[in-house]
Biopython code that builds the backbone (N, CA, C, O; Angstrom):
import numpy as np
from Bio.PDB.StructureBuilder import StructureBuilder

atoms = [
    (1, "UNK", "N", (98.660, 94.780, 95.706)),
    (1, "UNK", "CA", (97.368, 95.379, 95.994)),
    (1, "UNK", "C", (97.323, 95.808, 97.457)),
    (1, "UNK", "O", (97.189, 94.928, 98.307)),
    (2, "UNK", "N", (97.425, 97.096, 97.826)),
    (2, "UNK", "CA", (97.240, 97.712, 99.095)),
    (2, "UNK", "C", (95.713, 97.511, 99.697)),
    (2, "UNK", "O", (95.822, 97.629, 100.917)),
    (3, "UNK", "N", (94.710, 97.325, 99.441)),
    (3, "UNK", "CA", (93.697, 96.915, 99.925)),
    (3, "UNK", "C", (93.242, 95.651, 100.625)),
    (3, "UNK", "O", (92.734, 94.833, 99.858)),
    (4, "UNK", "N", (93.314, 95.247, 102.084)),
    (4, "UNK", "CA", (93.067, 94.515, 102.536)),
    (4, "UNK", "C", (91.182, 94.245, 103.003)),
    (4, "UNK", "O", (90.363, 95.150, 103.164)),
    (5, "UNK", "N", (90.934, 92.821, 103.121)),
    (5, "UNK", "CA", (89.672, 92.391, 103.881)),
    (5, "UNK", "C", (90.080, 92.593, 105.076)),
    (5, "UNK", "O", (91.218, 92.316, 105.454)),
    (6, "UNK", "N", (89.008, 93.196, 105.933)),
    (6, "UNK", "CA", (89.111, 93.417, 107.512)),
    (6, "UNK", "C", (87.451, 92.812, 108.137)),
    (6, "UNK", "O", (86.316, 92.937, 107.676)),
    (7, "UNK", "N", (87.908, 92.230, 109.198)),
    (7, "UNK", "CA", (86.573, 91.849, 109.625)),
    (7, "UNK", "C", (85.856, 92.847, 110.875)),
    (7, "UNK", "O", (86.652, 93.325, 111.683)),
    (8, "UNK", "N", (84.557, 93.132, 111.029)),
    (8, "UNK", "CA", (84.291, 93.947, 111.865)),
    (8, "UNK", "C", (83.702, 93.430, 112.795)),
    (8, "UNK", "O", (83.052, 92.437, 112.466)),
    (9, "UNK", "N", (83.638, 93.895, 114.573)),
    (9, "UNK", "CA", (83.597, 92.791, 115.388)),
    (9, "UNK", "C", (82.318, 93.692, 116.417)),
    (9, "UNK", "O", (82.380, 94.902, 116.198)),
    (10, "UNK", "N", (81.572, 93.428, 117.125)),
    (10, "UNK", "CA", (80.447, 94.799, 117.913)),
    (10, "UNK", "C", (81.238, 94.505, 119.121)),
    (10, "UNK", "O", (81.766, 93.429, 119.401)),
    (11, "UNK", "N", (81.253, 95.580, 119.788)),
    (11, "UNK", "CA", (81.890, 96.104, 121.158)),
    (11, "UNK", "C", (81.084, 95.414, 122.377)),
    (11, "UNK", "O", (81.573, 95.284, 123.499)),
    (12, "UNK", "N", (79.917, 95.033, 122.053)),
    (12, "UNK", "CA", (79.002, 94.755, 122.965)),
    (12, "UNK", "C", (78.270, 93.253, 123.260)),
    (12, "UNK", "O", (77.755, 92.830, 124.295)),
    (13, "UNK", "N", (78.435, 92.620, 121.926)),
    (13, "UNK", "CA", (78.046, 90.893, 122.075)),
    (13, "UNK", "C", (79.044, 90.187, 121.668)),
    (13, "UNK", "O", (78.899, 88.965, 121.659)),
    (14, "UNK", "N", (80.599, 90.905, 121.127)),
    (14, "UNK", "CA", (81.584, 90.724, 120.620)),
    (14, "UNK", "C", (81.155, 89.524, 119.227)),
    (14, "UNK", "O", (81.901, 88.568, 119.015)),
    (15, "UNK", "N", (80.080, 89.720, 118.508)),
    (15, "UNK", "CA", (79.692, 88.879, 117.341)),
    (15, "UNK", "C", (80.484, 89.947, 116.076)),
    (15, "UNK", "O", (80.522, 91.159, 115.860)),
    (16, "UNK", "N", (80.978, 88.867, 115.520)),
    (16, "UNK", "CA", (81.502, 89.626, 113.794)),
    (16, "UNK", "C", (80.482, 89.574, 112.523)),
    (16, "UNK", "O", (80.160, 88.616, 111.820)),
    (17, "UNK", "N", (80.131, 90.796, 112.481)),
    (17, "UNK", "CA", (78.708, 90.483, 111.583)),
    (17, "UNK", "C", (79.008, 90.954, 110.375)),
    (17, "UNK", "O", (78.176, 90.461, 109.614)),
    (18, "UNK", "N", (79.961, 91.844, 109.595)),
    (18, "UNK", "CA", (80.863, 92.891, 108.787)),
    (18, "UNK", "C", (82.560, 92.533, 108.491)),
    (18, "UNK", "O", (83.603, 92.246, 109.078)),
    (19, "UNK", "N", (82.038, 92.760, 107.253)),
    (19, "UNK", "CA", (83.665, 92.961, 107.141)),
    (19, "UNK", "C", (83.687, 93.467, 105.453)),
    (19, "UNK", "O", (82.883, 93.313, 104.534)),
    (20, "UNK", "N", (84.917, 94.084, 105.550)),
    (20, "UNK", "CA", (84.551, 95.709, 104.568)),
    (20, "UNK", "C", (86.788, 95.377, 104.006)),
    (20, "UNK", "O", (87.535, 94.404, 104.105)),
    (21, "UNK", "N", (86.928, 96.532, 103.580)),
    (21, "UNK", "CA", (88.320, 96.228, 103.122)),
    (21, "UNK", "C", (89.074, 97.876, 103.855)),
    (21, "UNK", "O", (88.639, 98.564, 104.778)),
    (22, "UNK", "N", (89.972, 98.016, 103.233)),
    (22, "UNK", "CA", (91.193, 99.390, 103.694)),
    (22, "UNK", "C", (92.214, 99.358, 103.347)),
    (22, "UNK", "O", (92.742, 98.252, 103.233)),
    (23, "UNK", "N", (92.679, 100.108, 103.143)),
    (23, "UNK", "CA", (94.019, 100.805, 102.471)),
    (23, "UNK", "C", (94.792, 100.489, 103.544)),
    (23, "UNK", "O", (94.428, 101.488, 104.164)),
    (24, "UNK", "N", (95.408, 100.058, 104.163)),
    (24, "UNK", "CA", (96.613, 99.627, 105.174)),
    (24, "UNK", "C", (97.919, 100.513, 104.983)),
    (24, "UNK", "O", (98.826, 100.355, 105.800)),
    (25, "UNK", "N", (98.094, 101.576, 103.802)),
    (25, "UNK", "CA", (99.217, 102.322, 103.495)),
    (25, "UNK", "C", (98.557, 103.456, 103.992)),
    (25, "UNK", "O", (99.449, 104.038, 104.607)),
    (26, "UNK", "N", (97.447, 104.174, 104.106)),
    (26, "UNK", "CA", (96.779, 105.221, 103.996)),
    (26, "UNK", "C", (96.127, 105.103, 105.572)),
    (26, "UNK", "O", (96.188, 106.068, 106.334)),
    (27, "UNK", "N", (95.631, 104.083, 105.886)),
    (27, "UNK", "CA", (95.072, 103.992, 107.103)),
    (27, "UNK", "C", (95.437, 102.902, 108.097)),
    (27, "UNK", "O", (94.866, 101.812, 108.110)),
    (28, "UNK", "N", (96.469, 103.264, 108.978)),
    (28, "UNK", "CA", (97.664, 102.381, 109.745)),
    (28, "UNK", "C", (96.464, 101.843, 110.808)),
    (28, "UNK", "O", (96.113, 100.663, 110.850)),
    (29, "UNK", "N", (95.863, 102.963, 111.705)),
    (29, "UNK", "CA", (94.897, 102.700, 112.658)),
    (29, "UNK", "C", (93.769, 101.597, 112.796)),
    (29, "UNK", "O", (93.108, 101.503, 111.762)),
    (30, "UNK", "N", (93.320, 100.605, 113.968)),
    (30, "UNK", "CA", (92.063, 100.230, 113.303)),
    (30, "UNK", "C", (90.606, 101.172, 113.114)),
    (30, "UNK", "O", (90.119, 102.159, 113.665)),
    (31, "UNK", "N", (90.385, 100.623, 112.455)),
    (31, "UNK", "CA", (88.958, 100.979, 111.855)),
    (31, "UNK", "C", (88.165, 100.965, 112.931)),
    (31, "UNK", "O", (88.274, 100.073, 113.773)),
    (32, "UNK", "N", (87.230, 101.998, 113.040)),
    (32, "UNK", "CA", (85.712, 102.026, 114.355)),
    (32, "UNK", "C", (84.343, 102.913, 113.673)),
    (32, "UNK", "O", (84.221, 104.125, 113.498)),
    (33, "UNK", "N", (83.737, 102.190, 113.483)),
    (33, "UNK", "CA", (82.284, 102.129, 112.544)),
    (33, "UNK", "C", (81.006, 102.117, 113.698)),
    (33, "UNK", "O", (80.992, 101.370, 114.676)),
    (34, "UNK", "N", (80.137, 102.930, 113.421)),
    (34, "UNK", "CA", (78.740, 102.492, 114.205)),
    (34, "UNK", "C", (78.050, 101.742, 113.490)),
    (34, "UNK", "O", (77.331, 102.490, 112.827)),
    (35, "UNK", "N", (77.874, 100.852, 113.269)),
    (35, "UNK", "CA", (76.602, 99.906, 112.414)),
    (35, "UNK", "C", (75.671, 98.982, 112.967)),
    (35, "UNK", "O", (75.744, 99.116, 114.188)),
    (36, "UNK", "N", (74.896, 98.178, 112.698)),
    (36, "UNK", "CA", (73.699, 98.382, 112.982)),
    (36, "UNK", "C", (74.383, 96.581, 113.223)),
    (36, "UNK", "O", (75.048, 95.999, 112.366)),
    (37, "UNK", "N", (73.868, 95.793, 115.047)),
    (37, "UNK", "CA", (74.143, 94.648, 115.132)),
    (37, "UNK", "C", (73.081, 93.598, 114.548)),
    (37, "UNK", "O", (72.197, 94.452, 114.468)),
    (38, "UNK", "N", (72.697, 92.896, 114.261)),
    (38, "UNK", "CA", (71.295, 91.848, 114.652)),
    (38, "UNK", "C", (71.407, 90.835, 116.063)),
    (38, "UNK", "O", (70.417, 90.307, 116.568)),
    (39, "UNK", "N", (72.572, 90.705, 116.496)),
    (39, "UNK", "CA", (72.247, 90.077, 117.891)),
    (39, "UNK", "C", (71.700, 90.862, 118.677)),
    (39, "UNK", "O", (70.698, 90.550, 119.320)),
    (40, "UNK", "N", (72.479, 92.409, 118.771)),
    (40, "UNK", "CA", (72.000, 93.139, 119.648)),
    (40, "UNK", "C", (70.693, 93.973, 119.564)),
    (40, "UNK", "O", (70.187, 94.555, 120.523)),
    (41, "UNK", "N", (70.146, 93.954, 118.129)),
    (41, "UNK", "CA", (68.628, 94.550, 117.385)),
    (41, "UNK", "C", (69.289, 96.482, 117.608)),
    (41, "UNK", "O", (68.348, 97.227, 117.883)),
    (42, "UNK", "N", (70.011, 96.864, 117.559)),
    (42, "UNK", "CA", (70.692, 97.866, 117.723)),
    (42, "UNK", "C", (72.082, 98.440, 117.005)),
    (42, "UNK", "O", (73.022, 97.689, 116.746)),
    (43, "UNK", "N", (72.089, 99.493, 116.791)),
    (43, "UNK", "CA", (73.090, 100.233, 116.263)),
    (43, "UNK", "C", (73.798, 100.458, 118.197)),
    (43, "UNK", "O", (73.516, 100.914, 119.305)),
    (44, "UNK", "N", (75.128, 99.535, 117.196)),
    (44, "UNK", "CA", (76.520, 99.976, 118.560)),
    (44, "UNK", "C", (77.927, 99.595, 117.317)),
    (44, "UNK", "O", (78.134, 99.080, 116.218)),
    (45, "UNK", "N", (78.505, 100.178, 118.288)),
    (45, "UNK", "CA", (80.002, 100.134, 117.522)),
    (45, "UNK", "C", (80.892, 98.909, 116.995)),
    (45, "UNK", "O", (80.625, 97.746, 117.295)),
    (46, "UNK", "N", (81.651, 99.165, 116.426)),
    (46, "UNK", "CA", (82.207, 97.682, 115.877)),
    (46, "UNK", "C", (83.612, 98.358, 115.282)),
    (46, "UNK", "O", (83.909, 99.359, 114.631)),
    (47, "UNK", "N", (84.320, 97.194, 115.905)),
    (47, "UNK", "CA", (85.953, 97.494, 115.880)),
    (47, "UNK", "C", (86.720, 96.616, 114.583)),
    (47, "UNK", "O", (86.072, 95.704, 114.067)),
    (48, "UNK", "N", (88.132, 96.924, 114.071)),
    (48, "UNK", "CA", (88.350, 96.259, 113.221)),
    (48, "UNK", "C", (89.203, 94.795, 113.707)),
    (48, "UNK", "O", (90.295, 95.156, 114.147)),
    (49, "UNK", "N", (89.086, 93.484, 113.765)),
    (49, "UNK", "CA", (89.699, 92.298, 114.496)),
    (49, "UNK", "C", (90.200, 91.791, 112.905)),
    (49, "UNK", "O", (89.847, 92.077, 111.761)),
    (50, "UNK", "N", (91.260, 90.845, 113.539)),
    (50, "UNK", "CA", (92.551, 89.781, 112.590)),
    (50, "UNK", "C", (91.038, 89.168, 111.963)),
    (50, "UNK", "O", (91.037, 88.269, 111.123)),
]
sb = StructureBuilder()
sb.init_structure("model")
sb.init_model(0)
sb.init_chain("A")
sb.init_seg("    ")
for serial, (resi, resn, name, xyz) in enumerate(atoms, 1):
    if name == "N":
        sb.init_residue(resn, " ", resi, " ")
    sb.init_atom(name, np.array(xyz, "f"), 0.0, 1.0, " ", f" {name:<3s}", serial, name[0])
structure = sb.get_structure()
């Protein structure tokens, strides 16, 4: 199964609030999403972490 769990991490309070899956054959790169934090009460970015 090429589909991995990835956890998503915010750029800005570094809290992991997300985590979503990906094709790891199709998409080598990490993942970078704008979504919406609750620590930060704000939409900021969020990176893909181990």
């Amino acid at each position: 199964m090429p589909r991995e769990i990835i956890t998503m991490q915010c750029e800005e309070c570094k809290n992991r609030n997300y985590s979503t899956t990906k094709n790891r054959k199709t998409m080598t790169e990490r993942l970078e999403l704008k979504k919406f934090c609750n620590t930060c009460r704000k939409h900021t970015g969020h990176k893909e972490v181990k």
